[in-house]
C-alpha positions as CSV (number, residue, x, y, z in Angstrom):
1,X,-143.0,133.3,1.0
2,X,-142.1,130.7,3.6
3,X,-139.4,129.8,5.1
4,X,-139.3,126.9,3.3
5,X,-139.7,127.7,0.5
6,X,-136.4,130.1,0.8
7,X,-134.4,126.9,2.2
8,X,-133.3,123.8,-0.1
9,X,-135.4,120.6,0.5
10,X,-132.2,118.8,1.1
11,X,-131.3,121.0,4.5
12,X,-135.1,120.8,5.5
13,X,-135.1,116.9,5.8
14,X,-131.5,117.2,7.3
15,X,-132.9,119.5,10.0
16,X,-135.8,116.7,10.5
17,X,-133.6,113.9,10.6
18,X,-131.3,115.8,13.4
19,X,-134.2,115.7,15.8
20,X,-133.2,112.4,16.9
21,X,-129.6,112.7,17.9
22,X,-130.4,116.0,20.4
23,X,-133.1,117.6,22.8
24,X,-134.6,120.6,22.3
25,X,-132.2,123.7,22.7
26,X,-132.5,127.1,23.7
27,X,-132.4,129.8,20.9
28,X,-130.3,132.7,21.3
29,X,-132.0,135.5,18.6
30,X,-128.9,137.9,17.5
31,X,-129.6,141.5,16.5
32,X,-128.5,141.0,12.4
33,X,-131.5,138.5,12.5
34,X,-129.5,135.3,12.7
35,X,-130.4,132.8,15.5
36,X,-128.3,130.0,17.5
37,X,-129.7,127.6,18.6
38,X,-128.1,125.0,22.0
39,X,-127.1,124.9,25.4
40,X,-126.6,128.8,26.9
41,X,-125.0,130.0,29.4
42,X,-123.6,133.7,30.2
43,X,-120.1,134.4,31.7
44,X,-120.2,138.0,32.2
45,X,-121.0,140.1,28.6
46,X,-120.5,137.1,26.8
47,X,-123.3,134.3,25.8
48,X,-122.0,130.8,25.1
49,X,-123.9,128.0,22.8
50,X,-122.8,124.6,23.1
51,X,-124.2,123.2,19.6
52,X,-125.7,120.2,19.2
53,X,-122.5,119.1,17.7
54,X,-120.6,119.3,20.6
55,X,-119.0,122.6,19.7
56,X,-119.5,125.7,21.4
57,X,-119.6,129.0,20.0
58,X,-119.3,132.8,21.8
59,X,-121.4,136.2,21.2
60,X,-120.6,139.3,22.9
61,X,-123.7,140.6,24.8
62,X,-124.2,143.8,22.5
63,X,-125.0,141.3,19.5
64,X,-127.5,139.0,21.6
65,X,-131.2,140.4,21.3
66,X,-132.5,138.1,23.2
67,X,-133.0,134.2,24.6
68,X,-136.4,132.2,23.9
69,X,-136.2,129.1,25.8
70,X,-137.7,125.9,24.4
71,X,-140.5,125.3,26.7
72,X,-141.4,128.8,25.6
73,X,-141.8,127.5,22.2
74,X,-143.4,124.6,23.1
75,X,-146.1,126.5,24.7
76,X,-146.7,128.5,21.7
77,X,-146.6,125.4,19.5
78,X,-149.3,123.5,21.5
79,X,-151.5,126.8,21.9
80,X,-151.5,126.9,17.7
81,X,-151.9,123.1,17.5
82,X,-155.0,123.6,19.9
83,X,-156.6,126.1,17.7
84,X,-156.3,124.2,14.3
85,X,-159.0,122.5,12.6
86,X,-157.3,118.7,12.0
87,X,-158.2,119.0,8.2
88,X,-156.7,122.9,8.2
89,X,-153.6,121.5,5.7
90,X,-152.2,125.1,5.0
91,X,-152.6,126.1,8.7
92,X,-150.6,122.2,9.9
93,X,-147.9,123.4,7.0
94,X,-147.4,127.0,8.8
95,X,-147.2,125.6,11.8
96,X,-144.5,122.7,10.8
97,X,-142.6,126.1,9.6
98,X,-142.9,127.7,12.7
99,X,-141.5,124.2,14.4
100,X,-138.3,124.4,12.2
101,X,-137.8,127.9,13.1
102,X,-138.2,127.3,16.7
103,X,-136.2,124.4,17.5
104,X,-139.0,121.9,17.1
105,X,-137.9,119.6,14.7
106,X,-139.3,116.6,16.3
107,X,-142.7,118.3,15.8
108,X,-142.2,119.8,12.8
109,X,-142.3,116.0,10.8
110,X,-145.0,115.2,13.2
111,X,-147.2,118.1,11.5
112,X,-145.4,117.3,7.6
113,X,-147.0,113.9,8.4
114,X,-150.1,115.6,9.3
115,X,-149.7,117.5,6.0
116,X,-149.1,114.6,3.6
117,X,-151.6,112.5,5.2
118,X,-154.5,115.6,4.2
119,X,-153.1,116.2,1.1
120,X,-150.5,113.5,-0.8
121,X,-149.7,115.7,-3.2
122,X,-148.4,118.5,-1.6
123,X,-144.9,118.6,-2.8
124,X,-143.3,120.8,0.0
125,X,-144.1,118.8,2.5
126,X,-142.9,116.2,0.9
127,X,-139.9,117.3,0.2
128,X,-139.1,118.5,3.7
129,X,-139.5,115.1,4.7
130,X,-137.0,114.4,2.1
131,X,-138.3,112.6,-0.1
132,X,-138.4,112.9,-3.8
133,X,-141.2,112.1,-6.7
134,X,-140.2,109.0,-8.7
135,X,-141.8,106.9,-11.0
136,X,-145.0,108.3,-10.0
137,X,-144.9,108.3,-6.3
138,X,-143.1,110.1,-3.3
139,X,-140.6,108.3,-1.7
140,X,-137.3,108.9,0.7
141,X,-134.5,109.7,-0.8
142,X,-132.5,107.3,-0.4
143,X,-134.9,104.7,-1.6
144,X,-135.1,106.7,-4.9
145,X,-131.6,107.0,-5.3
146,X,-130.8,103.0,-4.7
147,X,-133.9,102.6,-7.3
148,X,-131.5,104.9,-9.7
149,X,-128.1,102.6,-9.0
150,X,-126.5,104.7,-6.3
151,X,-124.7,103.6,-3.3
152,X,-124.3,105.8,-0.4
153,X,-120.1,106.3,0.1
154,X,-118.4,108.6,2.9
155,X,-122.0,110.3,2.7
156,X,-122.1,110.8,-0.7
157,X,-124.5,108.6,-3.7
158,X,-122.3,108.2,-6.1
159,X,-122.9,104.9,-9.1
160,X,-120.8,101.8,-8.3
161,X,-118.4,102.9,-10.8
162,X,-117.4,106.2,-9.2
163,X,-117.7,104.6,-5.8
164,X,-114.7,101.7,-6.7
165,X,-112.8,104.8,-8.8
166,X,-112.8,106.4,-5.2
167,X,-112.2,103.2,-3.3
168,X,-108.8,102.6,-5.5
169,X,-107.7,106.0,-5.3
170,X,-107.8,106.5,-1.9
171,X,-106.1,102.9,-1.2
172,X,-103.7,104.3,-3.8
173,X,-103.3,106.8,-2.0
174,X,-102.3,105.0,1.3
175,X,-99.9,102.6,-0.6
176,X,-97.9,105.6,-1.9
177,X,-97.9,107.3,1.7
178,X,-96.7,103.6,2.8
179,X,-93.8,103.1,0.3
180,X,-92.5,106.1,1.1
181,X,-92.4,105.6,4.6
182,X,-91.2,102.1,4.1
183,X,-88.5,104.0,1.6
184,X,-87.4,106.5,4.2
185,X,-86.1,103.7,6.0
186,X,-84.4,101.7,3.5
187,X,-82.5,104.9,2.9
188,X,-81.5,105.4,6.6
189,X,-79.8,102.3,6.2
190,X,-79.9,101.2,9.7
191,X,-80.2,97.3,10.2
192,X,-82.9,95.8,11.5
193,X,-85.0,97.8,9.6
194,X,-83.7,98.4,6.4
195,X,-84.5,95.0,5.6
196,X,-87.5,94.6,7.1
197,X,-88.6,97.1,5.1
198,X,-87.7,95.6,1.8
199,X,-89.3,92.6,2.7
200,X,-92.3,94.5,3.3
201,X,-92.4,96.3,-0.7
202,X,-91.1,93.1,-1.6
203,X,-94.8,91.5,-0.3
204,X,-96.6,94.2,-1.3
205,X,-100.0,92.5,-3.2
206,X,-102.4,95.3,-3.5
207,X,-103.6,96.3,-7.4
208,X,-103.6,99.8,-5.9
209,X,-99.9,99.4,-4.8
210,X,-98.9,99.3,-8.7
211,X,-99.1,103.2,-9.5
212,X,-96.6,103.8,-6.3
213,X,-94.6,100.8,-6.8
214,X,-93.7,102.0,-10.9
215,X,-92.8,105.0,-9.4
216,X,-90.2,103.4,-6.8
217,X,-88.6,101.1,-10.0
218,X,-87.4,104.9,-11.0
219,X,-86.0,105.9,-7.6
220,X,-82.5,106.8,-7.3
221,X,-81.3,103.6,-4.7
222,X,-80.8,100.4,-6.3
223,X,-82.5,98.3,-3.0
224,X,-85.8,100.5,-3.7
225,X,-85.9,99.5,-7.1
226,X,-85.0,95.9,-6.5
227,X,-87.4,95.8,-4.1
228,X,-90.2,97.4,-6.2
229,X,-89.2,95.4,-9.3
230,X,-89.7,92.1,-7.2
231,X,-93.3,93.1,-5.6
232,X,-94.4,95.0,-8.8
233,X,-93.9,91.8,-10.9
234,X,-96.5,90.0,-9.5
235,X,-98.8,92.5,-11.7
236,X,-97.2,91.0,-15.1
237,X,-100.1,91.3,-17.2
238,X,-100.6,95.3,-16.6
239,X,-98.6,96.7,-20.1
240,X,-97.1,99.2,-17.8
241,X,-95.5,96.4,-15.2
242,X,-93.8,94.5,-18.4
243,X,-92.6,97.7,-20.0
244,X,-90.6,98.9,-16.6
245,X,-89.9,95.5,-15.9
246,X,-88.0,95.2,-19.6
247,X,-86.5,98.9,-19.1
248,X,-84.9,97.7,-15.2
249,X,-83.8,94.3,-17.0
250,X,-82.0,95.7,-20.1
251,X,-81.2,99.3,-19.1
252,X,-80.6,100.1,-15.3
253,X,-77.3,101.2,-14.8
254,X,-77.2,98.5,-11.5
255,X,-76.2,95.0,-12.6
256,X,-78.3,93.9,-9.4
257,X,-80.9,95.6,-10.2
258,X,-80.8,93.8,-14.0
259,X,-80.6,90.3,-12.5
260,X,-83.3,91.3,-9.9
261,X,-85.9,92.4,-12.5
262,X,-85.1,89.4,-14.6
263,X,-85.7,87.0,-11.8
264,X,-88.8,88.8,-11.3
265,X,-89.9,88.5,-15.0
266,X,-89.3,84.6,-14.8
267,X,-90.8,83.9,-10.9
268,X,-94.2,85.4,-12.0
269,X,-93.9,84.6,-15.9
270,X,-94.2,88.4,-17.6
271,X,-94.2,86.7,-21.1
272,X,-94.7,91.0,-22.0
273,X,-91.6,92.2,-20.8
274,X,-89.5,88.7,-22.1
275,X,-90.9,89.4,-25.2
276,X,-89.6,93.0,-25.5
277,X,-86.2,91.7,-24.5
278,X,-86.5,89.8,-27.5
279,X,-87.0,92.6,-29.9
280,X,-84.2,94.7,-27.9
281,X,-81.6,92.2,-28.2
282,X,-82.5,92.2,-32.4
283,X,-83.0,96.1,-32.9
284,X,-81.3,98.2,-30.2
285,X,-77.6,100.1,-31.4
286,X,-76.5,100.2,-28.3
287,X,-74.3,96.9,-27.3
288,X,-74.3,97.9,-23.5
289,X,-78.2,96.9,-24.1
290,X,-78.2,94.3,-26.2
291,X,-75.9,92.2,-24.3
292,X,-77.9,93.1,-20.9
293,X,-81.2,91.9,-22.7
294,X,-79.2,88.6,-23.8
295,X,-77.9,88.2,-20.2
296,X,-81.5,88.9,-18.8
297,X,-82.8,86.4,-21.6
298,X,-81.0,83.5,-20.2
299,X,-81.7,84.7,-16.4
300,X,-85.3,84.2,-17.1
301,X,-84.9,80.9,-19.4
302,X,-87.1,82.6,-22.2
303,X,-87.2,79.9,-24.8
304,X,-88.2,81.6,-27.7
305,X,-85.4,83.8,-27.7
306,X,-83.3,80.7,-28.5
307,X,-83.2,80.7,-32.2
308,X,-82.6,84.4,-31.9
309,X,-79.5,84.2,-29.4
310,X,-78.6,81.2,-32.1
311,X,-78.4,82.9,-35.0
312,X,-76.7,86.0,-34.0
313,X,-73.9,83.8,-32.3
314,X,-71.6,83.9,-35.0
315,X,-70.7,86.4,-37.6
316,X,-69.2,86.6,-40.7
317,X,-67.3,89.8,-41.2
318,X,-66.1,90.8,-44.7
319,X,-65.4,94.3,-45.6
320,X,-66.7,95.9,-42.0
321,X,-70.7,94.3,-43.3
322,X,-72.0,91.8,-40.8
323,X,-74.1,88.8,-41.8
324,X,-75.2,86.3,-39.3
325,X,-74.2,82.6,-41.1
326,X,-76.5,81.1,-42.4
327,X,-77.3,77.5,-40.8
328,X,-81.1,77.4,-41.2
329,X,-81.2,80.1,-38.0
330,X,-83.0,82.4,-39.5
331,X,-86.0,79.9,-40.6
332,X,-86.2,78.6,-37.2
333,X,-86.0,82.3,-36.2
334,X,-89.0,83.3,-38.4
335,X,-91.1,80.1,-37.8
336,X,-90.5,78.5,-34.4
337,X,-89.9,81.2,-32.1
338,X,-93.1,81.4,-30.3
339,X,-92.2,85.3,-29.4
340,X,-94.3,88.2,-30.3
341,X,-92.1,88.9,-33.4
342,X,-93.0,85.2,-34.6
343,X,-93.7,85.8,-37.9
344,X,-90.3,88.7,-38.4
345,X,-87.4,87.9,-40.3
346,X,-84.4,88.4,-37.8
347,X,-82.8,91.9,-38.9
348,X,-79.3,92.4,-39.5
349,X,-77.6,92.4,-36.5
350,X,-75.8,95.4,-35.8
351,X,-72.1,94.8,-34.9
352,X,-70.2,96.8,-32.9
353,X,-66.3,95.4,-32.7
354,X,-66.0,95.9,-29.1
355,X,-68.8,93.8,-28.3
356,X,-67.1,90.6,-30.1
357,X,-64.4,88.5,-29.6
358,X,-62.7,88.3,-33.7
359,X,-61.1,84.9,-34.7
360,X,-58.5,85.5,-37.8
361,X,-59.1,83.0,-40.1
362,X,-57.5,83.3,-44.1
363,X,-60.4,84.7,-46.0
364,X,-63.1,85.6,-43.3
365,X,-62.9,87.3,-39.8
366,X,-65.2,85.3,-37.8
367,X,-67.2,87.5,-34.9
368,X,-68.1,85.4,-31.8
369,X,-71.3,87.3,-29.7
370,X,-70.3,86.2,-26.4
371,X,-73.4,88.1,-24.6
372,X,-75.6,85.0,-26.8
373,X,-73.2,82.5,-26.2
374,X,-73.5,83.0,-22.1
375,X,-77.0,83.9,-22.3
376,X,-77.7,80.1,-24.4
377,X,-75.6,78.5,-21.9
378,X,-78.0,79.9,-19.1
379,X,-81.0,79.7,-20.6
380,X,-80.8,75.7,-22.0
381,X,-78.6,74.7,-18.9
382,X,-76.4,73.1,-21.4
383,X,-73.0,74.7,-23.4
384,X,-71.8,74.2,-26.9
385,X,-70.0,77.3,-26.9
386,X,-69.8,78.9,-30.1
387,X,-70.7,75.9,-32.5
388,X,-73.8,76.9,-34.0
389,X,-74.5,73.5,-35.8
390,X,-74.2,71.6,-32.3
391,X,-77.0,74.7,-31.0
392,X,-79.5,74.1,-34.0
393,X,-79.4,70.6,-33.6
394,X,-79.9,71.3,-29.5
395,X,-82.6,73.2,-30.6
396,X,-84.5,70.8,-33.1
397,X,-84.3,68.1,-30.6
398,X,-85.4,70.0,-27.5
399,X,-87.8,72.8,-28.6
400,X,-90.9,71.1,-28.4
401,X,-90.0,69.7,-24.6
402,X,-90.5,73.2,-22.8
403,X,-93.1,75.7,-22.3
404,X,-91.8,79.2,-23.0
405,X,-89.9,79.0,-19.2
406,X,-88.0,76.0,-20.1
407,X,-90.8,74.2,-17.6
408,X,-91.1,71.1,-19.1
409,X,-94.4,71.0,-21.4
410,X,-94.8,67.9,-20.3
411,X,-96.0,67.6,-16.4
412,X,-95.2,63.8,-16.1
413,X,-91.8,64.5,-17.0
């Protein structure tokens, strides 16, 4: 059997294809039967090969059998050629073998031309040309495999799919190695370039920056996560952004941090994470969090969460049970929120004592929310402390004038 049949089509058309970037090259024939083929030369018992990729590679003399120079094989190659009949196909095929084995790759497609010319359906020629049989004819390989949707990427077809899944991760890839350098020196906190590096994550715009930049909302100083909050927001509209985005606002132990994240939420308009702050402030036992979500409420000027900070400004407090009062809050709660928890009924709040200032009145303790009453002052740019009935009226007057931002919905205005 041949020698190419023994070798993968693939390497053949390779070994074709390298004939251009090189001259011919000495062979050095080793005594296992392997063979080197390049530039020799001989420093006492050792034989050196510089290979035709520029690197150069050593033999002891006792494993060299030895040289055949190229003009040797040339020689031999033009002798056969000489003696073949021009329509001899299997004699032009050995020969083209012989070529590759000698260093002849130049000739070698010269004669699988020969072959294919004789005899178009000789497949092994074919494929030592490289190409491949689609659709009914041979063509090059890389026709065949644009034909099929590929795209050639770091010299590999992949589909157009797999080559942008690539594309993103390795720009991925170089974001995170870039935060973290940028990181090392917000942590060295030496000025100049502490700063200038948090101005850098702060501009951070690439989609593939978000992976690495959620990461760094987690980290342990509160300038990274500032800073990552702040560029990160800009990608409002991934579930993942809103969610941290909420967490940093109503939950980070940094009160910085908190009124960084909430600024974020409002200067790119994150309606997901203003939205969760909604449903935190309703439903979360802890009063360290509720009244962080109120204050991050009125940071960002969420106006849905109006009738929600409204109702739960005021409590009525018989027998340790809790009820907000009941001014027509909870209808506007249910119907004109414009949240994602439009259409819920507002919960009982849950009351903790140290999260209220208590007003002793003869029959009924009265529980003021301060956290609502400071976030509604923020959020409506206007104050009427702790009368609810001057807040609902506020709010039937005003609620159709502003978008969800407290921008007015109006443009002219």
């Amino acid at each position: 059997m041949s020698l190419l049949r023994l070798v993968a089509p693939a390497l053949l058309a390779l070994a074709i294809a390298a004939s251009a970037s090189h001259a011919r090259a000495d062979r050095l024939l080793l005594a296992d039967g392997g063979s080197v083929e390049g530039e020799i030369r001989k420093e006492g018992g050792v034989y050196h090969v510089k290979l035709p990729s520029g690197i150069e590679v050593s033999f002891p003399q006792e494993r060299v059998l030895r040289i055949e120079s190229a003009s040797d094989a040339r020689a031999r190659y033009e002798k056969r050629l000489r003696a073949l009949e021009e329509t001899d196909v299997a004699g032009h095929y050995k020969l083209a073998s012989f070529c590759l084995d000698n260093g002849l790759r130049g000739e070698a497609e010269e004669r699988f031309r020969h072959v294919v010319r004789l005899d178009p359906a000789h497949e092994d020629a074919h494929r030592a040309l490289g190409e491949v049989f689609y659709e009914g004819r041979w063509i090059a390989r890389e026709e065949a495999n644009r034909l099929q949707g590929l795209v050639l990427h770091e010299g590999k077809w992949v589909t157009e799919e797999e080559r942008l899944r690539l594309v993103s991760a390795r720009r991925t890839a170089d974001e995170r190695t870039r935060l973290t350098r940028l990181v090392k020196r917000i942590r060295r906190g030496i000025e100049p370039s502490r700063s200038e590096a948090i101005a850098e994550i702060e501009a951070m715009d690439d989609p593939c920056a978000v992976e690495p930049l959620l990461a760094a909302c987690e980290h342990w100083h509160k300038d990274v996560r500032i800073a990552a909050a702040t560029a990160v927001a800009r990608f409002g509209a991934d579930e993942r952004v809103a969610k941290r985005l909420h967490d940093l606002a109503s939950r980070d132990g940094s009160l910085a941090v908190q009124d960084a994240a909430a600024r974020a939420i409002r200067e790119h308009r994150v309606t997901g994470a203003a939205e969760r702050l909604v449903l935190t402030y309703m439903d979360d036992e802890r009063s360290w969090v509720r009244n962080a979500a109120a204050h991050a409420l009125g940071v960002i000027r969420y106006r849905p969460a109006v009738p929600v900070l409204v109702a739960t400004l005021v409590y009525e407090v018989r027998d340790d049970v809790a009820t907000p009062i009941q001014l027509g809050t909870v209808k506007l709660v249910t119907v004109d929120a414009g949240c994602h928890g439009r259409l819920r009924l507002l919960r009982t709040f849950r009351i903790e004592r140290t999260s209220f200032r208590l007003d002793t009145e003869a029959e009924v303790t009265k529980a003021k929310n301060d956290a609502a009453r400071e976030a509604l002052a923020l959020l409506t740019g206007v104050n009427h402390d702790f009368d609810v009935h001057a807040w609902v009226g506020w709010w039937k007057e005003n609620r159709g004038r502003f978008d969800d931002f407290m921008a007015p919905a109006d443009k002219n205005e």
